[in-house]
BALOBA-1460 file (C-alpha; in Angstrom, 3 decimals):
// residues 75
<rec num="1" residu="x" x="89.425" y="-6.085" z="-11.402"/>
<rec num="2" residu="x" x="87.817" y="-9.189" z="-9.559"/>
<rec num="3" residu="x" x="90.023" y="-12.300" z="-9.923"/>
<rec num="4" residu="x" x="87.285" y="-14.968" z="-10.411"/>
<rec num="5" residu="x" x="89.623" y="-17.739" z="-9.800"/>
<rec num="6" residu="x" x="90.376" y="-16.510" z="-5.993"/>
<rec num="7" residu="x" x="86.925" y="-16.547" z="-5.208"/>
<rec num="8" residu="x" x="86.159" y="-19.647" z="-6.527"/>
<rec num="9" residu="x" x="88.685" y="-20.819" z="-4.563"/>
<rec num="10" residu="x" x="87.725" y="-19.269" z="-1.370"/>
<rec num="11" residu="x" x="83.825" y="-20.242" z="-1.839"/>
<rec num="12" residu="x" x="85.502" y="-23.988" z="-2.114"/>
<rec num="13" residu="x" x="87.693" y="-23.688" z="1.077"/>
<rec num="14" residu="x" x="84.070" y="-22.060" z="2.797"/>
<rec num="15" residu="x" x="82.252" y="-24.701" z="1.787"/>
<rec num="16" residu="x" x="84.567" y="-27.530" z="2.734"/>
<rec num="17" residu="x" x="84.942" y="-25.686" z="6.032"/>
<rec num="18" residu="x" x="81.221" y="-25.571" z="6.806"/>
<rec num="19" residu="x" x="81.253" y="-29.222" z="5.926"/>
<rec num="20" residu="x" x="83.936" y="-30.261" z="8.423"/>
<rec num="21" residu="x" x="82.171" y="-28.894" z="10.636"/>
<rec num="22" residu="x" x="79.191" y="-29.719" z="10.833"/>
<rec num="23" residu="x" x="81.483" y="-33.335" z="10.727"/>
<rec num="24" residu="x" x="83.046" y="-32.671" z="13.733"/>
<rec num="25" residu="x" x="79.280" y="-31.706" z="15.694"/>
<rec num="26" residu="x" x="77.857" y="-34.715" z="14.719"/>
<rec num="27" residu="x" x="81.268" y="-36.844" z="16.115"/>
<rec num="28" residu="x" x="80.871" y="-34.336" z="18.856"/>
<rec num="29" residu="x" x="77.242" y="-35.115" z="19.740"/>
<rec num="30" residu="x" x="78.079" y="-38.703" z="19.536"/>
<rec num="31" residu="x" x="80.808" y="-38.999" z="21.845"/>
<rec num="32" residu="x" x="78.237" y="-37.246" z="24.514"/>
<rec num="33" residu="x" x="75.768" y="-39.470" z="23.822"/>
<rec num="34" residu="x" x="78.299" y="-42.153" z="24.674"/>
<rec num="35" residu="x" x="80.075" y="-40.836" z="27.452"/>
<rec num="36" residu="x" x="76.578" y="-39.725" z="29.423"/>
<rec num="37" residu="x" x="74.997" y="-42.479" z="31.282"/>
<rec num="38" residu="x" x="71.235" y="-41.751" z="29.646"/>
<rec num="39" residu="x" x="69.905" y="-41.674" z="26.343"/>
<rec num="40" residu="x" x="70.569" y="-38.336" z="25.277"/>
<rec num="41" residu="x" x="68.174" y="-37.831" z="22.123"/>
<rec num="42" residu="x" x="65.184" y="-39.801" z="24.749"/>
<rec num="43" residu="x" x="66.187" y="-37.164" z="27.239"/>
<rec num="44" residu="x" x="66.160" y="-34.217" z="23.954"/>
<rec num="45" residu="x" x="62.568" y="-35.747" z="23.077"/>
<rec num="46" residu="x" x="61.080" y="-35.550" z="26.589"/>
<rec num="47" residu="x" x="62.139" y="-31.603" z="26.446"/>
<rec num="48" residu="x" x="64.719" y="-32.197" z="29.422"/>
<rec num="49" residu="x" x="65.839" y="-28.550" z="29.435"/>
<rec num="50" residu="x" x="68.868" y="-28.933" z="31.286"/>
<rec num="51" residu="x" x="70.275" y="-31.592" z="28.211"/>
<rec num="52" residu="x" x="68.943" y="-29.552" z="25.575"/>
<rec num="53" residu="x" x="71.223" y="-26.380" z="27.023"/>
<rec num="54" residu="x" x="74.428" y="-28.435" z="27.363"/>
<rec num="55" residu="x" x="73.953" y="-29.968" z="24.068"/>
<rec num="56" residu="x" x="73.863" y="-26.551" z="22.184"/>
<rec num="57" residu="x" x="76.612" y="-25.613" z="23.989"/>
<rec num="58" residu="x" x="78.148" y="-28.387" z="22.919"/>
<rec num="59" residu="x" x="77.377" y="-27.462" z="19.108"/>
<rec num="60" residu="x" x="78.001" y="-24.109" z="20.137"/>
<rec num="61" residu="x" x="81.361" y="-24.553" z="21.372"/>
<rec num="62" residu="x" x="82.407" y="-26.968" z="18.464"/>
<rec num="63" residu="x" x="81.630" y="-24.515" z="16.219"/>
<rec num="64" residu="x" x="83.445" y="-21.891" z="17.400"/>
<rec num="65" residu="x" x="86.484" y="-23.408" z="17.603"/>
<rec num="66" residu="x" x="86.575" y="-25.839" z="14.218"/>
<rec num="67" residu="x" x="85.076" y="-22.627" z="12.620"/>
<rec num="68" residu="x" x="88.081" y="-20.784" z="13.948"/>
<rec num="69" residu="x" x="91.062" y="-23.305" z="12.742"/>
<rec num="70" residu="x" x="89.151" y="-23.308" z="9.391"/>
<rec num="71" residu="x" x="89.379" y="-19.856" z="9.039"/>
<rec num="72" residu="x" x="92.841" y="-19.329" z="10.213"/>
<rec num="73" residu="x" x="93.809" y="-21.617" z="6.955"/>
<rec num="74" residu="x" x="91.987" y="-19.652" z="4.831"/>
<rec num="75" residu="x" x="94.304" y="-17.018" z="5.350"/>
């Protein structure tokens, strides 16, 4: 029998997961816009390719890793 409650429950923890996430890209993104020396959403705009790639990986590796300790506690 499906426990409604549990999945409610999980779908809550999911959803507060995918929030603090995307949380912690945007305070990621901001401290590299900081800490570079040019204007990294100028540099995004002129279609510097170079930026655009280490920015991703940026969001990329972020991701990975909050989604990870997010879904370690869901367990």
């Amino acid at each position: 029998m499906i426990d409604l409650p549990i999945i409610i429950m999980n779908f809550a923890y999911a959803t507060a997961g995918v929030i603090l996430t995307l949380f912690f890209m945007a305070v990621g993104y901001w401290i590299f816009d900081k800490i570079t020396p040019f204007d990294t959403s100028e540099q995004l705009a002129d279609k510097n390719v170079a930026v655009g790639i280490v920015v991703g990986s940026i969001f990329l590796g972020l991701g990975i890793a909050v989604g990870l300790v997010i879904g370690m506690g869901l367990n």
